[in-house]
matplotlib code that plots the C-alpha trace (Angstrom):
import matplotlib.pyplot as plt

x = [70.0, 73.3, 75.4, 78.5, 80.5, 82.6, 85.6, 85.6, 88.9, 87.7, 85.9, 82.4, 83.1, 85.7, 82.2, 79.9, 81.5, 81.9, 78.0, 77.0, 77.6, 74.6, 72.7, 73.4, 70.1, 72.1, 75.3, 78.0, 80.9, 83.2, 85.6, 88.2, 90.0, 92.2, 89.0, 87.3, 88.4, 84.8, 86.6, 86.0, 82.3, 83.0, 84.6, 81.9, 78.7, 80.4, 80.9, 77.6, 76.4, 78.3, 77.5, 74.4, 74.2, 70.8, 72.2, 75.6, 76.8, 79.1, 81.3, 84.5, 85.4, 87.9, 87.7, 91.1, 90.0, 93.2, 94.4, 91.0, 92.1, 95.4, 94.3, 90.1, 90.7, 91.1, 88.8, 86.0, 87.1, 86.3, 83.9, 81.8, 82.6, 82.8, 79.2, 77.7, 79.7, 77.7, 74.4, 74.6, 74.5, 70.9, 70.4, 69.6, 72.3, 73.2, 76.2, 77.3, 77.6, 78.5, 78.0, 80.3, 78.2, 76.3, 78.2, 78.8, 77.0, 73.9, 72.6, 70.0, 70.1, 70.1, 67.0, 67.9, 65.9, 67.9, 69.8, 73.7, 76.5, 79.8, 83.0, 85.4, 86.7, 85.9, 82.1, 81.9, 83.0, 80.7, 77.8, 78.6, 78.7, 74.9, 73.7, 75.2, 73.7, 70.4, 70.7, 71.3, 69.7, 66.7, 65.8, 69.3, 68.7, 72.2, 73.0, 75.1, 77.3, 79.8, 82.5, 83.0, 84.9, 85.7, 88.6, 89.6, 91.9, 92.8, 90.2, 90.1, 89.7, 92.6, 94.6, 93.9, 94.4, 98.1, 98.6, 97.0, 99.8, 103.1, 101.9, 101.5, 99.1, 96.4, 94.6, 91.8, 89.2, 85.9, 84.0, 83.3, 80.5, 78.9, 77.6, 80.6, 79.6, 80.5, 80.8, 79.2, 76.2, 76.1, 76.2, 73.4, 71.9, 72.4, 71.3, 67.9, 67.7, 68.8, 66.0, 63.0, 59.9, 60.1, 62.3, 62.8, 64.9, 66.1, 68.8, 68.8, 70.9, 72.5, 74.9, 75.0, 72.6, 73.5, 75.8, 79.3, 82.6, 86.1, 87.1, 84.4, 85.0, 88.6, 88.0, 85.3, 87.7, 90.8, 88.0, 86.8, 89.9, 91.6, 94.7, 95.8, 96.2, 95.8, 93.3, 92.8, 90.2, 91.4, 89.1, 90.0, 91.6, 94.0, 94.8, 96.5, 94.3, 94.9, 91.3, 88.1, 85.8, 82.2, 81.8, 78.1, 77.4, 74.8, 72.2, 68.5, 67.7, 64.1, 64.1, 65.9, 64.5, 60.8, 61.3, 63.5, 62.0, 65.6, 66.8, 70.0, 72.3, 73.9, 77.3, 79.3, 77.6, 79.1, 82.4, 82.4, 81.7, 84.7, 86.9, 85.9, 86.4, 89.9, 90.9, 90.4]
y = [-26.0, -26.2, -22.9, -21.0, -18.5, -16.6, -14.7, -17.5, -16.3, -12.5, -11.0, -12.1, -15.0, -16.4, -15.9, -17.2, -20.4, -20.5, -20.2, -22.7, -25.3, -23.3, -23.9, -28.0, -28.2, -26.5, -27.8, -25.2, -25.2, -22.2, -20.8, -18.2, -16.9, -20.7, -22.6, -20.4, -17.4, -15.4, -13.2, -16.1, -16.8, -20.0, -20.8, -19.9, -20.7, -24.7, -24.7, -24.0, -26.7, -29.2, -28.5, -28.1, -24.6, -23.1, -19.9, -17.4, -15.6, -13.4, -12.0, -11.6, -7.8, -5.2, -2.8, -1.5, 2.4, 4.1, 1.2, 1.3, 4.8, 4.0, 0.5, 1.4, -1.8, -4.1, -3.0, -3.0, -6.4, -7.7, -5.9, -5.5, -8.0, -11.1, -9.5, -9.6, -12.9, -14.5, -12.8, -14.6, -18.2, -18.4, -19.0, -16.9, -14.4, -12.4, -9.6, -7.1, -3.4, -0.5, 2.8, 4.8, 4.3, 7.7, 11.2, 11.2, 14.2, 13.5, 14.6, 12.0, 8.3, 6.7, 4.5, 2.1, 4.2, 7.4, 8.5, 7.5, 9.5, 7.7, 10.2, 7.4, 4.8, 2.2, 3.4, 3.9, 0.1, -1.5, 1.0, -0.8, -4.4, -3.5, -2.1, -5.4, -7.5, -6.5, -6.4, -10.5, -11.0, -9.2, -11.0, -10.7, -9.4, -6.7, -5.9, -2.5, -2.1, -0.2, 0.0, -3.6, -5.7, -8.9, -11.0, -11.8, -10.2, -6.3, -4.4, -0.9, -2.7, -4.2, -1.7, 0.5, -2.1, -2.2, 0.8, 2.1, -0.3, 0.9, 4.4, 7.2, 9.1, 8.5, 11.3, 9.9, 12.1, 13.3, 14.5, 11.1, 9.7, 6.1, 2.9, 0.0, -3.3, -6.7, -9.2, -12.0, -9.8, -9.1, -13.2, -13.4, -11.3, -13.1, -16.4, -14.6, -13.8, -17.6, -18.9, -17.0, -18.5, -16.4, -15.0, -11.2, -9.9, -6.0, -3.8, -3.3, -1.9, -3.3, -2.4, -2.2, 0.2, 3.4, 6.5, 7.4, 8.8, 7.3, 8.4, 7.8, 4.1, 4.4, 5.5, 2.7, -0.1, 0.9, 1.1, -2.2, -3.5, -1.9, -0.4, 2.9, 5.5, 8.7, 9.6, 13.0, 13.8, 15.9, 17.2, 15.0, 17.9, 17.4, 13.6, 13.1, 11.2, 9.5, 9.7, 10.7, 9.4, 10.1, 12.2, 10.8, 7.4, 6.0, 3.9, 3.5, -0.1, 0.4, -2.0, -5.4, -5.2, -5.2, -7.5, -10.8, -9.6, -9.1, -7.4, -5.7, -5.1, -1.8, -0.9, -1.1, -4.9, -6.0, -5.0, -6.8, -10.0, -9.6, -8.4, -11.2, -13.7, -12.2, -12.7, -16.1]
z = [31.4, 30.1, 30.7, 29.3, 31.5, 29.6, 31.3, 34.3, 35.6, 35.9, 39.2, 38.2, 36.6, 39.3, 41.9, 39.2, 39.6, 43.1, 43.1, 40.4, 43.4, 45.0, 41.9, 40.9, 38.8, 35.6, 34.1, 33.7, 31.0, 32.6, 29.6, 29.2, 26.4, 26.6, 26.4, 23.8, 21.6, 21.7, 19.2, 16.6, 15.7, 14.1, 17.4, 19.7, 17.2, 17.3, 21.0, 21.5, 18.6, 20.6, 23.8, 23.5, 25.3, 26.6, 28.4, 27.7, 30.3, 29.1, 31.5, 29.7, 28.6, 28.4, 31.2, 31.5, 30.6, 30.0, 28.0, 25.8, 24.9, 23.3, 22.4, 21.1, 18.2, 21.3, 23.1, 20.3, 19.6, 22.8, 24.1, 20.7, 18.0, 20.5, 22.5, 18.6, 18.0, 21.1, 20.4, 17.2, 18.6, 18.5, 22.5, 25.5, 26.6, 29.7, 29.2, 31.3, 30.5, 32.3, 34.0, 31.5, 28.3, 30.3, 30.5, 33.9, 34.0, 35.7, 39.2, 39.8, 38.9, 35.7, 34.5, 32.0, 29.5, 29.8, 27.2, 26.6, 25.9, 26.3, 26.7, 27.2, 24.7, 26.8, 27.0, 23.1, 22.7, 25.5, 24.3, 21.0, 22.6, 23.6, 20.4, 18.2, 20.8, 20.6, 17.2, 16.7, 19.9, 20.8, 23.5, 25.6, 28.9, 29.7, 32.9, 33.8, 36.8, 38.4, 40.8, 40.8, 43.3, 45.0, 46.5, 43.1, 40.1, 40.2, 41.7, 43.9, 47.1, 46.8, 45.5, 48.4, 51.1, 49.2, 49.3, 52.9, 54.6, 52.4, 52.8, 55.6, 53.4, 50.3, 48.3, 47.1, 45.2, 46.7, 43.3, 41.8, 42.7, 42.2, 44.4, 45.1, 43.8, 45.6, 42.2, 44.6, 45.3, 41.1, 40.3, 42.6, 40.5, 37.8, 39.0, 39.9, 36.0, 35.2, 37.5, 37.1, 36.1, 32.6, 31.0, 31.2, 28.0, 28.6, 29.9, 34.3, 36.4, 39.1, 42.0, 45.8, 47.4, 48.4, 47.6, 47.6, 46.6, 45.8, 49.0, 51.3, 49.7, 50.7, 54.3, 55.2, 52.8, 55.4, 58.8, 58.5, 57.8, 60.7, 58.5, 59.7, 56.7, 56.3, 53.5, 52.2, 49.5, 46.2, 43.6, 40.2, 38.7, 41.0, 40.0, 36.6, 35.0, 31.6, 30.6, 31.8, 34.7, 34.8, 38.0, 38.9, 38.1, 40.2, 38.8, 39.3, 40.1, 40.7, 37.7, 38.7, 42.0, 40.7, 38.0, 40.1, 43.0, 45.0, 47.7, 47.2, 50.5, 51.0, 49.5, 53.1, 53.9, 50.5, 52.2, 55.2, 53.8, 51.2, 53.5, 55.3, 52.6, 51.8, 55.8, 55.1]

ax = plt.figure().add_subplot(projection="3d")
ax.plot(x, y, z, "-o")
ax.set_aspect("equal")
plt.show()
């Protein structure tokens, strides 16, 4: 099959093309916003046309939260209009969505068939991405993550491996709680969608197994990587934050595992092998 990755420079994207070479039997055309403005239709309908394309993977979004508030035309933009603009090409399509298009206020895992209640901007405009692409494109199959990290781009991993060696001290809250996701473990993933036998059109959820908070993230980010930090956990009213985070997010993924038939490693062996990738 022929294949377009949108967002090829971003976390998921950058390891979706590291693990095409796994996967030589498709032919992979790996765009960013220089290659290919998915904001256009006419741009993305005729790179499709002449490439021939079987399969859109979108990667490409606008996840910067506090931004999205200030900035909610941008964000729609990329995360709705170009998700509709792709949807309308007339071939297969894989997007990914997110934990925040829920409250936040659940106590158990969310199925894929719960019902949404985005508080953020950013969840209103990927909640909208969703709804126009299923609208163009019933047949899409979404996936929703959280928590995402890798060795590549801005991520929390990174920002607290920073910030545990300039600092004696980190206060990192304890009352958020969600499941870490390695963006190699995610493509996976996606590749088990690419190559099943049939295709399997619907929203999953998918992240690393297990349970957490921010700061039992932090603590086992700085133990395995031997940096020695203080970390302290704070309650979220305690942290200044700009805009609203969901305070449970974990997702169900009774679904994808059934469906591709994939086993999903725990949150802390996604860890180890980035950390181990970033040592090198």
């Amino acid at each position: 099959m022929n294949i377009l990755i949108t967002g090829c420079n971003g976390q998921l994207g950058t390891e979706m093309r590291l693990m095409s070479s796994s996967h030589p039997q498709h032919h992979y055309f790996f765009t960013d916003v220089q290659e290919l403005d998915i904001t256009c239709r006419e741009a993305v309908l005729r790179f499709v046309q002449d490439n021939h394309i079987d399969v859109i993977v979108n990667c490409a979004a606008y996840t910067n939260v506090d931004k999205a508030e200030e900035d909610e035309a941008t964000a729609q933009l990329i995360n709705a209009t170009a998700v509709e603009n792709i949807g309308a090409a007339g071939v297969k399509v894989i997007h990914i969505s997110t934990d925040y298009v829920f409250s936040g206020d659940e106590h158990v895992p969310c199925r894929e068939e719960d019902g949404v209640a985005p508080r953020t901007a950013y969840g209103r405009t990927k909640l909208e991405g969703e709804q126009r692409l299923l609208q163009v494109c019933p047949d899409a199959i979404i996936f929703r993550t959280a928590w995402l990290y890798s060795p590549f781009g801005n991520n929390f991993v990174k920002t607290m491996l920073r910030l545990g060696r300039e600092r004696e001290e980190l206060r990192v809250v304890f009352d958020q709680i969600g499941t870490p996701t390695y963006a190699a473990d995610l493509a996976m993933a996606i590749y088990a969608a690419i190559n099943a036998q049939q295709w399997h059109a619907g929203i999953y959820h998918f992240t690393n197994e297990g349970v957490c908070s921010w700061f039992d993230f932090t603590v086992e980010i700085l133990r395995q990587a031997n940096v020695r930090c203080a970390v302290k956990p704070i309650l979220s009213s305690e942290y200044a934050y700009k805009t609203p985070r969901p305070h449970y997010s974990v997702l169900d993924k009774s679904k994808v595992k059934r469906t591709f038939g994939i086993d999903i490693p725990y949150w802390t062996d996604g860890l180890i092998r980035c950390l181990a990738r970033m040592k090198e």
